[in-house]
N, CA, C and O atoms as a DFTB+ gen file, in Angstrom:
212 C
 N C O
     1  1     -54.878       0.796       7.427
     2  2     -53.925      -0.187       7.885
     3  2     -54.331      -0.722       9.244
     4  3     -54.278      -1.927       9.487
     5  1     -54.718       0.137      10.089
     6  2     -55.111      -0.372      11.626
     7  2     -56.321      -1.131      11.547
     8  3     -56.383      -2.080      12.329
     9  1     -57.350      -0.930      10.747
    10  2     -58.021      -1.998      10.809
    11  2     -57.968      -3.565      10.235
    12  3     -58.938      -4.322      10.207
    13  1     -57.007      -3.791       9.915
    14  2     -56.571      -5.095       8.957
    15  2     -55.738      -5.595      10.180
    16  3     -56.064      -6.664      10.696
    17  1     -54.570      -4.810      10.727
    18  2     -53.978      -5.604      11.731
    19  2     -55.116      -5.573      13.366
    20  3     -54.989      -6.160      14.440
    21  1     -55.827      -4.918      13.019
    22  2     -56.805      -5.396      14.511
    23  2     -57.431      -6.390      14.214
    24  3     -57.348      -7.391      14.925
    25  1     -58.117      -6.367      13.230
    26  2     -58.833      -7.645      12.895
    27  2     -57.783      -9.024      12.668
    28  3     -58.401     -10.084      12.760
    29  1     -56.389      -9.161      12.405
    30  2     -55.774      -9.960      12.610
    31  2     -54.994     -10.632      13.696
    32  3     -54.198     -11.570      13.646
    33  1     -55.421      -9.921      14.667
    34  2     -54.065      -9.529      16.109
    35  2     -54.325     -11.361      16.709
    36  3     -53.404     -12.011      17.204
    37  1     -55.402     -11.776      16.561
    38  2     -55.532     -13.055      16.863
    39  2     -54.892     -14.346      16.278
    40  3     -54.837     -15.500      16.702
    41  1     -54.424     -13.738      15.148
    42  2     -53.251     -14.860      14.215
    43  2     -51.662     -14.804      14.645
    44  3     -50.763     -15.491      14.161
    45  1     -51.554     -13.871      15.615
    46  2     -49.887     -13.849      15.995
    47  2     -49.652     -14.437      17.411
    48  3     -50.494     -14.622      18.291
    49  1     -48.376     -14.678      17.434
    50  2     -48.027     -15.627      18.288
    51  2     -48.282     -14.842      19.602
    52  3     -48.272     -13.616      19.711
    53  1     -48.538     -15.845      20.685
    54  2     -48.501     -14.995      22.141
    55  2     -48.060     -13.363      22.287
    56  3     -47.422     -12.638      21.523
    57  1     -48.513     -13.178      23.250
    58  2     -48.348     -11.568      23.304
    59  2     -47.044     -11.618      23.566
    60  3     -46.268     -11.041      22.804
    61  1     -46.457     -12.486      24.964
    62  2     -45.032     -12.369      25.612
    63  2     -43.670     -12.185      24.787
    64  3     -42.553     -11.804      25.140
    65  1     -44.420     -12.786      23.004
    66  2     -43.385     -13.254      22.278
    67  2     -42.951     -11.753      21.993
    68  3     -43.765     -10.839      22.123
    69  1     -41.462     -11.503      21.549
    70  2     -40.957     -10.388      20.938
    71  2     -41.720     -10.193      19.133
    72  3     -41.861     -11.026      18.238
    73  1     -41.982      -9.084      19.187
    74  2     -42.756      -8.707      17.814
    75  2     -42.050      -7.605      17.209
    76  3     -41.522      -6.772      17.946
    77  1     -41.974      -7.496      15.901
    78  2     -40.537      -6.519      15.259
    79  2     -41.518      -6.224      14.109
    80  3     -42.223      -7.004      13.468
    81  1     -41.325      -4.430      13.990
    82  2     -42.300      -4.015      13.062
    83  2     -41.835      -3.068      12.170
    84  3     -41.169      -2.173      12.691
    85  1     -41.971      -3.018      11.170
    86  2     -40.974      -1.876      10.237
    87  2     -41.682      -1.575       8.815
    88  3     -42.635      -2.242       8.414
    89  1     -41.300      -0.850       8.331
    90  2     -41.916      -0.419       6.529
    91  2     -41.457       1.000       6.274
    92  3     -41.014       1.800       7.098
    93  1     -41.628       1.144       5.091
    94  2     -39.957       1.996       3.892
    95  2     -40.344       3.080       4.874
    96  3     -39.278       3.143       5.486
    97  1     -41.396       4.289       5.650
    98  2     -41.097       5.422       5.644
    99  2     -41.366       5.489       7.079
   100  3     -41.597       6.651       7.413
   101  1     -41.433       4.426       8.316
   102  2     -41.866       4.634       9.615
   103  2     -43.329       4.875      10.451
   104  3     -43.567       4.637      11.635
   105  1     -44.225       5.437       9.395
   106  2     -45.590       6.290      10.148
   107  2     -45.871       4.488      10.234
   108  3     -45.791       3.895      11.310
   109  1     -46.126       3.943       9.226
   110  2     -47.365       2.634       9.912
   111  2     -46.643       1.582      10.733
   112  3     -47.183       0.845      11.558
   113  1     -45.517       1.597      10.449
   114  2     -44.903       0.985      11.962
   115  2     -45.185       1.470      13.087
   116  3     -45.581       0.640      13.905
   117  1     -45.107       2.822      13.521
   118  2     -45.313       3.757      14.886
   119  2     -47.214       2.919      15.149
   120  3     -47.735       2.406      16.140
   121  1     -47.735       3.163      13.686
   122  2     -49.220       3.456      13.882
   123  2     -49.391       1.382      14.905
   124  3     -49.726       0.860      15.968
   125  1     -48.927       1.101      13.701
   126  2     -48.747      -0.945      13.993
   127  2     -48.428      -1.049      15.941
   128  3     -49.092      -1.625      16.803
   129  1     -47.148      -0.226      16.057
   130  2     -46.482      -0.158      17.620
   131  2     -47.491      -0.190      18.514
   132  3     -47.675      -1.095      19.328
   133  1     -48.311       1.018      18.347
   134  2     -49.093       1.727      18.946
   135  2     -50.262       0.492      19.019
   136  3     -50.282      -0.145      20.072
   137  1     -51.155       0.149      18.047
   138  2     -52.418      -1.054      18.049
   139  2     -51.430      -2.156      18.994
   140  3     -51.907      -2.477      20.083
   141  1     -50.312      -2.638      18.676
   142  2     -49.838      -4.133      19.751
   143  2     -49.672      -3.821      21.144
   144  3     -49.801      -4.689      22.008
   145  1     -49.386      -2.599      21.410
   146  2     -49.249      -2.157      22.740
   147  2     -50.821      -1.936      23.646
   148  3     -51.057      -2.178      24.830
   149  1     -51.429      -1.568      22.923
   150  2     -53.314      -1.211      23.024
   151  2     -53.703      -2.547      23.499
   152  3     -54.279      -2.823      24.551
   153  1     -53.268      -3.398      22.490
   154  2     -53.745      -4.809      22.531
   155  2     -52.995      -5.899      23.580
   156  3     -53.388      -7.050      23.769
   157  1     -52.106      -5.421      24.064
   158  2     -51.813      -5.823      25.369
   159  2     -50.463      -6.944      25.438
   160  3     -50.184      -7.776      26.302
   161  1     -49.619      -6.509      23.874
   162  2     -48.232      -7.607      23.143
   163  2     -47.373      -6.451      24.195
   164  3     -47.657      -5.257      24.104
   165  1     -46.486      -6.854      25.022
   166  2     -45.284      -6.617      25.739
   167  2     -43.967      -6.214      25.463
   168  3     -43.308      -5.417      26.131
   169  1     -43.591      -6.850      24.370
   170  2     -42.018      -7.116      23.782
   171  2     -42.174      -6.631      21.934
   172  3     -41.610      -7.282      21.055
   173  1     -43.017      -5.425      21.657
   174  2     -42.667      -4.862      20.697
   175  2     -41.778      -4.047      20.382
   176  3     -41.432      -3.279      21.279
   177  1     -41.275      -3.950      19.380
   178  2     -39.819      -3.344      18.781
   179  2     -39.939      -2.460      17.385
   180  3     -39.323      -3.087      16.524
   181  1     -40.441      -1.361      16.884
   182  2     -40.448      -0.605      16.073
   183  2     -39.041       0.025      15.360
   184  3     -38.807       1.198      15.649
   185  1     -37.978      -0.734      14.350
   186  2     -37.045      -0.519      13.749
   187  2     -37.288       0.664      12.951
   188  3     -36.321       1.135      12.351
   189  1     -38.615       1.321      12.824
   190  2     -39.039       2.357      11.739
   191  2     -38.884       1.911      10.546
   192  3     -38.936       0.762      10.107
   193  1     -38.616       3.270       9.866
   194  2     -38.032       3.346       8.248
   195  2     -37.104       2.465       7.528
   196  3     -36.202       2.159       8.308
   197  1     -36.966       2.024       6.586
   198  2     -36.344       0.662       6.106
   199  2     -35.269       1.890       5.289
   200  3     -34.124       1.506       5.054
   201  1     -35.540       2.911       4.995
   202  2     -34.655       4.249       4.083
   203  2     -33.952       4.127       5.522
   204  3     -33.459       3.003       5.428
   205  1     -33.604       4.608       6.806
   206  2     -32.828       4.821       7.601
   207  2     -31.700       3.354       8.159
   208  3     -30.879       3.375       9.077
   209  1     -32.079       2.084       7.142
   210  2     -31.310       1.199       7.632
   211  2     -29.660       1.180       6.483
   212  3     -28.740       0.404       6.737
């Protein structure tokens, strides 16, 4: 998974923008959190698990 969104990180909007990341069981959201923060996005938001909504 981390290599598909690194190799994409250049298709999303400005870093400053707020970015919201989620999927059914939490790990590749945390993993997703973790690469936008590396990559230098500011205003990420990890909702986790889509089972805990």
């Amino acid at each position: 998974m981390g290599g598909k969104l690194e190799a994409r990180l250049k298709e999303l909007p400005e870093k400053n923008r707020a970015t919201v990341v989620y999927c059914r069981s939490g790990g590749r959201s945390a993993a997703a959190t973790a690469i936008l923060l590396r990559a230098g996005f500011t205003q990420v938001y990890d909702l986790g698990a889509m089972s805990n909504w």
